[in-house]
C-alpha positions as CSV (number, residue, x, y, z in Angstrom):
1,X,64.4,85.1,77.6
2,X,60.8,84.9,78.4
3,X,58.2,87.1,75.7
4,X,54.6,86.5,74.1
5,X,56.6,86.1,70.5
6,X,56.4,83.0,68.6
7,X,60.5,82.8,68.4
8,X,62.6,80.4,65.9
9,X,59.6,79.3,63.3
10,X,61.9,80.6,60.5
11,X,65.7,80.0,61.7
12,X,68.2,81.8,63.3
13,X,70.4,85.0,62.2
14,X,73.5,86.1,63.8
15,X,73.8,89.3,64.9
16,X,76.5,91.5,64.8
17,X,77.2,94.8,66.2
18,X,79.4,97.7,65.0
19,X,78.5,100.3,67.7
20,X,82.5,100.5,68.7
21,X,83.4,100.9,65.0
22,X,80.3,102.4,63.0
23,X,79.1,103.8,66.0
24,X,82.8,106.1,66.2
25,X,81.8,108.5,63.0
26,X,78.6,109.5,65.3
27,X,81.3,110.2,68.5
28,X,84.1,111.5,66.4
29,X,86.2,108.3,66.4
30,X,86.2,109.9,70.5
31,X,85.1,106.9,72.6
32,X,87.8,106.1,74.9
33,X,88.9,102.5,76.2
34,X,86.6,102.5,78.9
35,X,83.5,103.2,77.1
36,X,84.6,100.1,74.5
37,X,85.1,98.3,77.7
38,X,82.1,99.4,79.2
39,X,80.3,98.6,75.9
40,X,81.5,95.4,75.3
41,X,80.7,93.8,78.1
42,X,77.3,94.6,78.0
43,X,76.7,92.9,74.4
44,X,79.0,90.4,76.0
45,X,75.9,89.8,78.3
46,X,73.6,89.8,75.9
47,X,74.9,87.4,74.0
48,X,76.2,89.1,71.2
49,X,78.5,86.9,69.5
50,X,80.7,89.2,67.5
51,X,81.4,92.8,68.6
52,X,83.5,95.3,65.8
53,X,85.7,98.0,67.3
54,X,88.2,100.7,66.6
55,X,88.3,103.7,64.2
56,X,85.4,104.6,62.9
57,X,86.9,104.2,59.3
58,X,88.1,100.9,60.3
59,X,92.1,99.8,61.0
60,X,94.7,102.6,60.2
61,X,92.6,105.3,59.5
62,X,93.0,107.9,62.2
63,X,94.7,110.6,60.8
64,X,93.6,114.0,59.9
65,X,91.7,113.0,56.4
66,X,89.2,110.6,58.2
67,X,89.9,112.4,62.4
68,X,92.0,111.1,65.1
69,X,90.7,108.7,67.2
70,X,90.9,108.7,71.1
71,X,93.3,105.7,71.1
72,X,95.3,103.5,68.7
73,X,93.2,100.5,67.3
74,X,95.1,97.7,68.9
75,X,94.4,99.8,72.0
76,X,90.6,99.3,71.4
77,X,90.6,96.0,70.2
78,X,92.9,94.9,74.0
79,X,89.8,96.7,76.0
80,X,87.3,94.9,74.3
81,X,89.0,91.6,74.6
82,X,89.5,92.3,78.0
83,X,86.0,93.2,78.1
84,X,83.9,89.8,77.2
85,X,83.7,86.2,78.0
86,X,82.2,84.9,74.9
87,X,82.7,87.2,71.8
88,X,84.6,87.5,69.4
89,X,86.2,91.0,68.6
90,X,86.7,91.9,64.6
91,X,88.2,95.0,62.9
92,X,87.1,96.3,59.7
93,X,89.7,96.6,56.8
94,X,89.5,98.4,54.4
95,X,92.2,97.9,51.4
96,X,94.1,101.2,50.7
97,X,93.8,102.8,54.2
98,X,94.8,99.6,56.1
99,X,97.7,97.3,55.7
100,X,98.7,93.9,56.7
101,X,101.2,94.9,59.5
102,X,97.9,96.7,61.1
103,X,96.0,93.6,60.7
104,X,98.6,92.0,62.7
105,X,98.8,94.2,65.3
106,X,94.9,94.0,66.2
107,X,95.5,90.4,65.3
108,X,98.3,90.5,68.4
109,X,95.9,92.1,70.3
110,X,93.1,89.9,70.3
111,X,90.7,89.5,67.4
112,X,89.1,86.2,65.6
113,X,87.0,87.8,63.0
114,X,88.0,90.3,60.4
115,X,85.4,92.4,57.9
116,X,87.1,93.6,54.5
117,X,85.4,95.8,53.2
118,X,85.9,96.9,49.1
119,X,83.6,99.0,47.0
120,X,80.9,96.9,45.3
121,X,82.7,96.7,41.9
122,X,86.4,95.8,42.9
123,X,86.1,93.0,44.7
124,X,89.8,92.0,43.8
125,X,90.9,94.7,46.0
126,X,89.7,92.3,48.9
127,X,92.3,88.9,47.6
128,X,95.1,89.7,49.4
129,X,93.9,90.7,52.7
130,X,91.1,87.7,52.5
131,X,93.6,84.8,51.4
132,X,96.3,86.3,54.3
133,X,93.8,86.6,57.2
134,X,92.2,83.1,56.0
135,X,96.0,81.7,56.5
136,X,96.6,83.1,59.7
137,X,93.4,81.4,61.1
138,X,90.9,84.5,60.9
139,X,87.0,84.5,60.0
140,X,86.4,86.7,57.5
141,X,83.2,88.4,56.5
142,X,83.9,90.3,52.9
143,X,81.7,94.2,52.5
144,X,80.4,95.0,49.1
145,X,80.3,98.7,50.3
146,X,77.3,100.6,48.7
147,X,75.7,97.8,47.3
148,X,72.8,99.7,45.6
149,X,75.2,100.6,42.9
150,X,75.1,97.6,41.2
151,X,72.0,95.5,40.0
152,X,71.8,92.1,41.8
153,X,73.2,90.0,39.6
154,X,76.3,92.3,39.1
155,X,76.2,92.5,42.5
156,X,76.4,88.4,42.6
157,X,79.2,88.3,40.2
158,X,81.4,90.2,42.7
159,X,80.1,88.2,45.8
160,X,81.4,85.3,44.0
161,X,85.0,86.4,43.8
162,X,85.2,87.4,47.1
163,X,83.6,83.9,47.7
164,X,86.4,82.4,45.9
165,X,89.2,84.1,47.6
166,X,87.5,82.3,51.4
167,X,85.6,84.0,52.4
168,X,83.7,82.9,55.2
169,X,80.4,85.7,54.9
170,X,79.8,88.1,51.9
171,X,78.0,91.7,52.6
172,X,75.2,93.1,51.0
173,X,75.9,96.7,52.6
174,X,73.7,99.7,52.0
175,X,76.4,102.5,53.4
176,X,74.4,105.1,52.2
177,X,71.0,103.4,52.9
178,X,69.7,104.3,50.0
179,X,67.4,101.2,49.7
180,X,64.5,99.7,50.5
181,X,63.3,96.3,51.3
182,X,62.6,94.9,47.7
183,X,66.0,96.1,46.8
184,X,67.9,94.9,49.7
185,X,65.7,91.4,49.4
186,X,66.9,91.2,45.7
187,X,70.6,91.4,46.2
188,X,70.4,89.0,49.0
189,X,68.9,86.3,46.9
190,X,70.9,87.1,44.1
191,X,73.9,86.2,46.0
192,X,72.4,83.5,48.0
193,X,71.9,81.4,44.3
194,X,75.6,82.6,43.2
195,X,77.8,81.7,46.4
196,X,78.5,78.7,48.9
197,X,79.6,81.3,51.8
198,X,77.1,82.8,54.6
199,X,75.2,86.1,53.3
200,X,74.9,88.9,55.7
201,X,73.1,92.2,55.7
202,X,74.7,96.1,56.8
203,X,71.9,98.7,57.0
204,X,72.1,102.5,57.4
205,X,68.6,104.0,58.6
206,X,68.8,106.8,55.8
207,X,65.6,106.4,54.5
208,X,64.2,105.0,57.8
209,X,63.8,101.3,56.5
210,X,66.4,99.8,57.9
211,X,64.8,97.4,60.1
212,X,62.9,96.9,57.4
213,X,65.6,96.0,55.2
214,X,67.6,93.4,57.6
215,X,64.3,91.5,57.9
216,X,63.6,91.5,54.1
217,X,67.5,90.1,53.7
218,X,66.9,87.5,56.4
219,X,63.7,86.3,54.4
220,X,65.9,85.8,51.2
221,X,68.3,83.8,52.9
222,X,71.0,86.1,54.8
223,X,71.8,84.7,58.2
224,X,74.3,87.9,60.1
225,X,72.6,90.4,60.6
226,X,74.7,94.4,61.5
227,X,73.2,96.3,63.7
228,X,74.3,99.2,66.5
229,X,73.3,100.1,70.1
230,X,70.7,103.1,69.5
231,X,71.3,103.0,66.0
232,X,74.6,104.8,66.6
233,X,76.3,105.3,63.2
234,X,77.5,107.4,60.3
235,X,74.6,109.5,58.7
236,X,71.1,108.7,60.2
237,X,72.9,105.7,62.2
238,X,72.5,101.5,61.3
239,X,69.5,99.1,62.2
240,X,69.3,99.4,65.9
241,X,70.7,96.1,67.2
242,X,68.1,96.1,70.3
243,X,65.1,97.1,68.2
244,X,66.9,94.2,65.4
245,X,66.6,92.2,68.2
246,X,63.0,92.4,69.1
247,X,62.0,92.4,66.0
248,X,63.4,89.0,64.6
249,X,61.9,87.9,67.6
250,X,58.5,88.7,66.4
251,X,58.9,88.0,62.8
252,X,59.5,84.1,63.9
253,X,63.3,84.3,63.9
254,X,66.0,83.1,66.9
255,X,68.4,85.2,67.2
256,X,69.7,83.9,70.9
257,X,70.6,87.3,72.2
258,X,69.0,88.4,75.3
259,X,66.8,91.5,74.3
260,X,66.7,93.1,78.3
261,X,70.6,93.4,78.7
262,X,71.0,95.1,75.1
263,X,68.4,97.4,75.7
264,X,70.4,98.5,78.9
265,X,73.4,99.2,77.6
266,X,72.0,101.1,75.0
267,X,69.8,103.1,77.7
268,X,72.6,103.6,80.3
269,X,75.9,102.9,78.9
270,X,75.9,104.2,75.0
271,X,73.0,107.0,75.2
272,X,74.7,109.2,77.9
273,X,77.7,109.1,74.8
274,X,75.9,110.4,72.5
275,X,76.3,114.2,71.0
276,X,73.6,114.6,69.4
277,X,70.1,112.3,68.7
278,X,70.7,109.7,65.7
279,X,68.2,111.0,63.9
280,X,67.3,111.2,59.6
281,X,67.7,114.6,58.7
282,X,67.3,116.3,56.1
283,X,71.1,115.9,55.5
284,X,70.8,112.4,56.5
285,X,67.6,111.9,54.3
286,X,69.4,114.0,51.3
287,X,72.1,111.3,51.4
288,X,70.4,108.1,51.3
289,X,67.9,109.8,48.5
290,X,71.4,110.5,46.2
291,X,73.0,107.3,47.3
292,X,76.1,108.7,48.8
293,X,78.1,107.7,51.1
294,X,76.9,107.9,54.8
295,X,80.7,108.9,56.2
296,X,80.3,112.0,54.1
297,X,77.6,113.7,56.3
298,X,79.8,115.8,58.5
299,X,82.1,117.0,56.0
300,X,79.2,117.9,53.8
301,X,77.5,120.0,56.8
302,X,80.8,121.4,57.5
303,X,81.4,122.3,53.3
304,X,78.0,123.8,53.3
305,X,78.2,126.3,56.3
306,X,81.8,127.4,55.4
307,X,80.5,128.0,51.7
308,X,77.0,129.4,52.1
309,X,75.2,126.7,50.1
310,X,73.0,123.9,51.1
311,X,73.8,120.4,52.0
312,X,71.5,119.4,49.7
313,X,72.6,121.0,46.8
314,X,76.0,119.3,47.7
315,X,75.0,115.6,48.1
316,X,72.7,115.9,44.5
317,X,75.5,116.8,42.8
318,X,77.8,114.4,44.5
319,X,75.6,111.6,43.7
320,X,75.0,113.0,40.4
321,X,78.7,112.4,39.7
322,X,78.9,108.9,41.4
323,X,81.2,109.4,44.6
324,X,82.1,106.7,46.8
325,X,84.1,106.2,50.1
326,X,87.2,107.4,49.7
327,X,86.6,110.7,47.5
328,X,86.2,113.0,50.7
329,X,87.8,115.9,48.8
330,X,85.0,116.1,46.2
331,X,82.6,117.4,48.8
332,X,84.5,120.6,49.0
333,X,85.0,120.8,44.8
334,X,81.7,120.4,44.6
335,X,80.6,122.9,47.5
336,X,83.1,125.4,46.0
337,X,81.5,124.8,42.4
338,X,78.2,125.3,43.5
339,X,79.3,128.8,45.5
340,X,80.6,129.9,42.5
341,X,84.1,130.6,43.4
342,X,87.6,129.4,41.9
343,X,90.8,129.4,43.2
344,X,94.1,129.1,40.7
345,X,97.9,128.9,42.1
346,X,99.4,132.1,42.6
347,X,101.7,133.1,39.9
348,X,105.5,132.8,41.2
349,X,107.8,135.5,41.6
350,X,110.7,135.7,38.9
351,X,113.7,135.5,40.8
């Protein structure tokens, strides 16, 4: 690609995209094969070296907790594989919504690569699924979901079990991008001086740093790098992977993606997809300032109009009492709470 930026004076990142995963809780898991075809093959193009697909959620979790998705995962996963030349398709997994025969399904269907992801405090929830992909000849890249949680070296301790269990990359992820670039720097170099295993970076764009961020976790020594086509995402959406693009490029980093080809499949294959602009907010903004999980932004809207009180009454509270992924149902406790009503079992007729 030919530009007036100084590229490759720092190194190289890999970047990774998660529009055909992420990008689902934006489209209500409702992206059909063709558009992950269509999709695909443009990062293909570009260069992009490892593409994420299916439920939004990740592997397993269409249902009516999390929504259905348009197709079944391994479905997504053959389309994309279908799709590219080059890349390599991952899944995510997360451990309690995805099992190992679903792993081997998308695994039949065509992936290389993939992402467990655990909460930031139980990495021994990620052993099994690591050590069994790692045997079946998988890369694996480990998530330390809503990393802000924990202070760097906490944060390190965990990366190093997940480390010890093989895998191949360790996640700092900010899922409710509630940091900022001295925080997300931090917790990069932490783990960078605890662990042997490639360091990579997942920002949401919450608090509108999430650019920002990804550079300041490539400067302390993460090399992959998540991003998604027009920032599509949960929330106010991920680091933009075109706008990641170009701006590695500037900042002295080679990236060897091909800017011109992402930033047309964002423009004419993902945009026309979208429902609504990606965007921070207030409810967006709300949730990165309470540091709560960034899949719990429709549900929250949703809470709040059927209760008559505000979303950001809702997501204080919730991050007042510490939710993570996977504690959906608090949102309407806490909506209900707040609206001042109670419900109790009615009282069962003697027979």
């Amino acid at each position: 690609m030919t530009t007036t930026a100084t590229t490759g004076t720092k190194g190289t990142v890999t970047l990774v995209d998660t529009t055909l995963r992420d990008g689902m809780s934006s489209v209500s898991h409702k992206f059909t094969t063709q558009n992950v075809a269509d999709i695909a093959a443009g990062l293909d193009r570009a260069g992009v070296p490892t593409i994420e697909v299916a439920h939004g959620i990740g592997l397993g979790a269409s249902s009516i907790q999390y929504g259905f998705a348009a197709a079944t995962d391994p479905e997504y996963v053959r389309a994309a594989v279908d799709a590219v030349d080059n890349a390599d398709i991952a899944v995510l997994y997360v451990p309690g919504i995805a099992t190992l025969t679903e792993l081997q399904g998308a695994i039949d269907a065509g992936i290389k690569t993939v992402r467990v992801a655990v909460h930031c405090t139980e990495a021994d929830c990620g052993q099994q699924p690591v050590e069994w992909a790692k045997a079946k000849g998988l890369n694996v890249m480990c998530f330390l979901m809503m990393s802000h949680k924990l202070e760097p070296d906490a944060l390190a301790e965990q990366a190093a079990a997940l480390d010890s269990y093989g895998a191949d990359v360790v996640y700092v992820v900010d899922s409710a991008g509630a940091m900022v670039p001295d925080q997300a720097g931090a917790r990069v170099a932490a783990l960078r001086s605890a662990i042997g295993a490639d360091i990579g970076f997942h920002a949401h764009n919450n608090l509108g740093v999430g650019v920002a961020n990804a550079l300041a976790a490539a400067d302390n020594g993460a090399t992959f790098i998540d991003g998604s086509l027009r920032g599509l995402g949960a929330s106010a959406g991920n680091a933009q992977t075109e706008v990641l693009a170009a701006a590695f490029e500037r900042a002295g980093w080679e990236t060897n993606v091909d800017l011109y080809p992402l930033i047309d499949t964002a423009e004419h294959v993902v945009a026309p997809l979208m429902t609504e602009p990606q965007i921070v907010d207030e409810t967006a903004l709300i949730l990165g300032y309470a540091g709560v999980y960034s899949t719990f932004f429709h549900p929250t809207k949703r809470a709040a109009k059927k209760f008559g009180v505000s979303t950001r009454e809702i997501l204080l509270e919730l991050g007042r009492r510490g939710v993570i992924g996977g504690q959906e149902d608090m949102i309407i406790d806490v909506a209900t709470e707040l609206a001042g009503r109670t419900y109790s079992t009615p009282a069962v007729a003697a027979v």
